[in-house]
TORKOL-4160 file (C-alpha; in steps of 0.2 Angstrom, whole numbers, padded with zeros to 4 digits, m for minus):
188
<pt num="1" X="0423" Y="0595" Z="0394"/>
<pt num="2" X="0410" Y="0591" Z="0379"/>
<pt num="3" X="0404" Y="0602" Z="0366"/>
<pt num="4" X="0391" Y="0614" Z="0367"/>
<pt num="5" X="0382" Y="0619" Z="0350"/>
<pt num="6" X="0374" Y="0635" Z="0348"/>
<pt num="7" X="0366" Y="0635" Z="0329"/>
<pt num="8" X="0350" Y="0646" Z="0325"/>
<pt num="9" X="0338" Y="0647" Z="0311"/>
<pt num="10" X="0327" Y="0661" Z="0305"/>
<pt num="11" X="0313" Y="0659" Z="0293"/>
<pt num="12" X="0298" Y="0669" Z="0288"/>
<pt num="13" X="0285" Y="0666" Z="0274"/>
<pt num="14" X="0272" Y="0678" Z="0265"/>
<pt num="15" X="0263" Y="0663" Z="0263"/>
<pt num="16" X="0261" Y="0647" Z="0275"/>
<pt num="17" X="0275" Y="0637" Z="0269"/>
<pt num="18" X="0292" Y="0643" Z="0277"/>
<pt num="19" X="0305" Y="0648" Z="0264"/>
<pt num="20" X="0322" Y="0641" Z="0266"/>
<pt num="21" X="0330" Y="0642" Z="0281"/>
<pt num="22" X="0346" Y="0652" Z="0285"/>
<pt num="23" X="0358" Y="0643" Z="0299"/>
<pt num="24" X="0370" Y="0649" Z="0309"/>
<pt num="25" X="0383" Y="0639" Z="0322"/>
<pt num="26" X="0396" Y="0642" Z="0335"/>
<pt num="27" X="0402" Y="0633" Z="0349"/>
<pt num="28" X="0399" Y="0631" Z="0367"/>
<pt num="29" X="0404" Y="0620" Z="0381"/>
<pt num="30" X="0392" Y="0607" Z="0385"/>
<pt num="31" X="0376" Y="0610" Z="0379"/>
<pt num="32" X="0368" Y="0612" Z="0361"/>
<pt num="33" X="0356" Y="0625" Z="0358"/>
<pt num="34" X="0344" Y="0630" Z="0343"/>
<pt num="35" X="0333" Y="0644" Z="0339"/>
<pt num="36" X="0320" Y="0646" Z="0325"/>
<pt num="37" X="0309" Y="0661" Z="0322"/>
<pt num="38" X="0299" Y="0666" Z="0310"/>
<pt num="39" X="0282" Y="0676" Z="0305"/>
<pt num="40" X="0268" Y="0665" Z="0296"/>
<pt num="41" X="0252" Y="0673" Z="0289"/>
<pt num="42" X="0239" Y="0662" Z="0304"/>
<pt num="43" X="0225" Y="0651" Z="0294"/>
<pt num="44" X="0207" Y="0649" Z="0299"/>
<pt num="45" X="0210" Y="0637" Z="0313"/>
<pt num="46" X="0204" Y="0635" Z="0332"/>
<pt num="47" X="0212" Y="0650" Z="0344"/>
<pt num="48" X="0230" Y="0645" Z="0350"/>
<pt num="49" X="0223" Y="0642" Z="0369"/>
<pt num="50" X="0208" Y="0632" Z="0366"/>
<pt num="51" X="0213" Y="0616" Z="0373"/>
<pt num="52" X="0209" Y="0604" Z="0386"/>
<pt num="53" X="0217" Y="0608" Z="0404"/>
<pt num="54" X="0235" Y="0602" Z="0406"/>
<pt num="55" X="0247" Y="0601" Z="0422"/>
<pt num="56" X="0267" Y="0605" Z="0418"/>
<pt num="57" X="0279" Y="0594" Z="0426"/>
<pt num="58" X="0291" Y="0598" Z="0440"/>
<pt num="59" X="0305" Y="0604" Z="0427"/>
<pt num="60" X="0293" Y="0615" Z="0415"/>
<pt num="61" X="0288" Y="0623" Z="0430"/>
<pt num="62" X="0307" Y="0627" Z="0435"/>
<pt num="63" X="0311" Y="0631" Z="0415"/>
<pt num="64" X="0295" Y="0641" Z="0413"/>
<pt num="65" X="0300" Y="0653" Z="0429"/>
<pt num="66" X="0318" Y="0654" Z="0426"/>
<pt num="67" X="0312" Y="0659" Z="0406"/>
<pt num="68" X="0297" Y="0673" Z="0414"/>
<pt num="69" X="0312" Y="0678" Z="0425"/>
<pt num="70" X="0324" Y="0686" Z="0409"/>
<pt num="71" X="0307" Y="0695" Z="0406"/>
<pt num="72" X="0303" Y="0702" Z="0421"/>
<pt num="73" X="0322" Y="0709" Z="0421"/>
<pt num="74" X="0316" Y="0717" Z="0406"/>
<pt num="75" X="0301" Y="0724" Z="0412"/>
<pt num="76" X="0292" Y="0711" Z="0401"/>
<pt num="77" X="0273" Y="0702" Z="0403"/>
<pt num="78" X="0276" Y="0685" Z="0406"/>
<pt num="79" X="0271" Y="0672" Z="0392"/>
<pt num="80" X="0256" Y="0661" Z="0397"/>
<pt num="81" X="0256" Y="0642" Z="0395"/>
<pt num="82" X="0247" Y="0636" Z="0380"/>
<pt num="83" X="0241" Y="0618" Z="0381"/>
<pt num="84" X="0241" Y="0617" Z="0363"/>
<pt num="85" X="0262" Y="0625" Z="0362"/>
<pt num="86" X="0268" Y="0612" Z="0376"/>
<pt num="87" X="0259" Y="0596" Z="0366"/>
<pt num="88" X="0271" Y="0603" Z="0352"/>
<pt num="89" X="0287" Y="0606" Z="0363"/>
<pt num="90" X="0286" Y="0589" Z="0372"/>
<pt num="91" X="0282" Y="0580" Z="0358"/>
<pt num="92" X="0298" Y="0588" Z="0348"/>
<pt num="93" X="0309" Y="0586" Z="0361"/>
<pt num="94" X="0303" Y="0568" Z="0362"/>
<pt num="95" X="0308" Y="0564" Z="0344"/>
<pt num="96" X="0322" Y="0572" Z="0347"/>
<pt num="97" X="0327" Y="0561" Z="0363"/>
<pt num="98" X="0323" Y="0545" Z="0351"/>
<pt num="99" X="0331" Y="0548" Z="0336"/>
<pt num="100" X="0347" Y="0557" Z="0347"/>
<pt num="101" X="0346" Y="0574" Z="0335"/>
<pt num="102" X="0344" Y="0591" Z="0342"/>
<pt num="103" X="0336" Y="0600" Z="0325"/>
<pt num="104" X="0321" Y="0610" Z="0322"/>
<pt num="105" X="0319" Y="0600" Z="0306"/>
<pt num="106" X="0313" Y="0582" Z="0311"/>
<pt num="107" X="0304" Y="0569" Z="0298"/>
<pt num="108" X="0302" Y="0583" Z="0285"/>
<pt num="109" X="0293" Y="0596" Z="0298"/>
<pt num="110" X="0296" Y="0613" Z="0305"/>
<pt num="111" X="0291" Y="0620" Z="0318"/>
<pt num="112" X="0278" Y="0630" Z="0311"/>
<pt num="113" X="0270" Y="0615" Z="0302"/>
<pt num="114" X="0269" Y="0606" Z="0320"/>
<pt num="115" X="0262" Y="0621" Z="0325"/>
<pt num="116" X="0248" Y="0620" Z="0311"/>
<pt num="117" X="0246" Y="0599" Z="0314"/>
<pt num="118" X="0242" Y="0602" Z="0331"/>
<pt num="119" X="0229" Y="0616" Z="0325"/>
<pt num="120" X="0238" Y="0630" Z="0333"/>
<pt num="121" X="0233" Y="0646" Z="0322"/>
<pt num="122" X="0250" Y="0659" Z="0323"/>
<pt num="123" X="0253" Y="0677" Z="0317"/>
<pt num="124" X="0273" Y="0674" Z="0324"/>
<pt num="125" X="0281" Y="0659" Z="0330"/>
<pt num="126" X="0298" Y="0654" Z="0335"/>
<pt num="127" X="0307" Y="0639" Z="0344"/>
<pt num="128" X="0324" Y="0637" Z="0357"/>
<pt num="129" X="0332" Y="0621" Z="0359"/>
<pt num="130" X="0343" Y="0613" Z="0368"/>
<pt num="131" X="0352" Y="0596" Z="0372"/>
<pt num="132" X="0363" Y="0593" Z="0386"/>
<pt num="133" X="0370" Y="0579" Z="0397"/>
<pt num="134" X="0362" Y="0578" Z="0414"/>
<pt num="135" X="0373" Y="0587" Z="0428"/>
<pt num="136" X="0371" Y="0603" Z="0415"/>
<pt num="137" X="0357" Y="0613" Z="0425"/>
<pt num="138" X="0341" Y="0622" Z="0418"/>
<pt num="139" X="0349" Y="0640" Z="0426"/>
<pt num="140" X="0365" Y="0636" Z="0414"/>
<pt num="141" X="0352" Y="0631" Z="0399"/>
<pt num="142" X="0343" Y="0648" Z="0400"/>
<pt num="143" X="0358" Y="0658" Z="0405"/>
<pt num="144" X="0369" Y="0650" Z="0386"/>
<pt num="145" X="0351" Y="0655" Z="0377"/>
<pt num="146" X="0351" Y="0671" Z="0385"/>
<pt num="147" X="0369" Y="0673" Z="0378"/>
<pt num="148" X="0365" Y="0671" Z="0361"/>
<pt num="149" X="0358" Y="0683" Z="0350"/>
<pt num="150" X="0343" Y="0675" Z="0345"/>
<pt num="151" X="0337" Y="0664" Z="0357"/>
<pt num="152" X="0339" Y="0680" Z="0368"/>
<pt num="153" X="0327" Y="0689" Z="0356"/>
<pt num="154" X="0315" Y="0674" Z="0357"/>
<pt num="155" X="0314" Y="0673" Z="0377"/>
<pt num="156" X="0312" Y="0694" Z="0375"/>
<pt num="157" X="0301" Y="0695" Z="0360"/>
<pt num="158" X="0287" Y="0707" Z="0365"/>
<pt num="159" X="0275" Y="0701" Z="0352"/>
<pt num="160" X="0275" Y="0684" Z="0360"/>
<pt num="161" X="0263" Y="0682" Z="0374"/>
<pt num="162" X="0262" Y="0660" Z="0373"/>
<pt num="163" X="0274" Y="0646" Z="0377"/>
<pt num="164" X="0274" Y="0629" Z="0378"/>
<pt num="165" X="0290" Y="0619" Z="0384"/>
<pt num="166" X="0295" Y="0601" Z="0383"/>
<pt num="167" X="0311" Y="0591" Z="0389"/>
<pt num="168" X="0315" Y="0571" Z="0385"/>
<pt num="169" X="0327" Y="0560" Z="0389"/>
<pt num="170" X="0338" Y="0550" Z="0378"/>
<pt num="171" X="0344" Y="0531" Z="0382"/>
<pt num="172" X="0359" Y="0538" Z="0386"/>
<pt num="173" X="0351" Y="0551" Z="0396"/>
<pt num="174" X="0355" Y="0565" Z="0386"/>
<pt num="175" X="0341" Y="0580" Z="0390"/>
<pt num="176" X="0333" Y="0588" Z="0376"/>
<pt num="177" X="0325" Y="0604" Z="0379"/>
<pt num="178" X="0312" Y="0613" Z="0367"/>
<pt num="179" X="0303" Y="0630" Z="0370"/>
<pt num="180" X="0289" Y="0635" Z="0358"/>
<pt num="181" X="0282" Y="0653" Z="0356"/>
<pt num="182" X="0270" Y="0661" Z="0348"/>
<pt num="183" X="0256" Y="0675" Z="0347"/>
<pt num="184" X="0240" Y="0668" Z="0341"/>
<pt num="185" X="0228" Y="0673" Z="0327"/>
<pt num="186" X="0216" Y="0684" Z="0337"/>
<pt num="187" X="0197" Y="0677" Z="0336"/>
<pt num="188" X="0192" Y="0692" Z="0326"/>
């Protein structure tokens, strides 16, 4: 049976640049998982859900509802899609899937200066991933995030009310998930 990764990242900032990031790993049977979180002071950019209409594939869907599903166990709201979060998440889990690396940090970037690229203005963010081999199913993906400490937190964070979720394949078909929270900067 393959390895499964489990590794999180925490990082918060006073200012809009990250500091260093803290990791932590442990291993699981067949799939890798991620988490980053963090609290970034927002800038003066456009509100988080102002984008053009979207439509979520098949599998967002499925890992959207089986991720609102741990709320609702908890009594939780469930998060809304935000256009702008999934732009971010698929296009993470696509450089992921092409250069065959399951990290938060990819070409020098975070997530929370993705989040800023794409105009996305944030008070918290935080990120899950995943990578997996193809006969690993989405229910076991949530259910080994749910059994980690921070991913958990992520899913449950009250102060989240946005995702956006992406998932690519590898040549090899290796999956790589990515799920992106956030609360955006009010409009005040």
């Amino acid at each position: 049976m393959g390895k499964r990764r489990v590794s999180a990242i925490d990082a918060a900032s006073e200012g809009p640049t990250p500091v260093a990031p803290r990791a932590l790993a442990m291993k699981r049977s067949g799939i890798g998982l991620a988490v980053l979180s963090g609290v970034l002071v927002a800038l003066g950019l456009a509100r988080g859900g102002d984008s053009p209409p979207f439509k979520m594939t098949a599998e967002e869907a499925k890992l959207l509802d089986l991720t609102n599903q741990e709320r609702k166990k908890k009594e939780l709201p469930p998060l809304r899609t935000s256009p702008r979060l999934f732009q971010i998440a698929r296009a993470h889990s696509a450089n992921m899937a092409k250069q065959e690396k399951m990290e938060h940090i990819l070409d020098g970037k975070t997530p929370f200066d993705r989040m800023k690229e794409a105009g996305y203005p944030f008070v918290k963010g935080a990120e899950n991933i995943a990578a997996c081999k193809p006969a690993i199913t989405m229910a076991q993906i949530v259910e080994a995030w749910m059994e980690s400490k921070q991913h958990k937190e992520n899913i449950l964070n009250t102060e989240f009310t946005e995702i956006g979720l992406g998932l690519a394949r590898d040549k090899d078909g290796q999956i790589y998930y990515t799920q992106v929270f956030a609360r955006p900067q009010s409009k005040d």
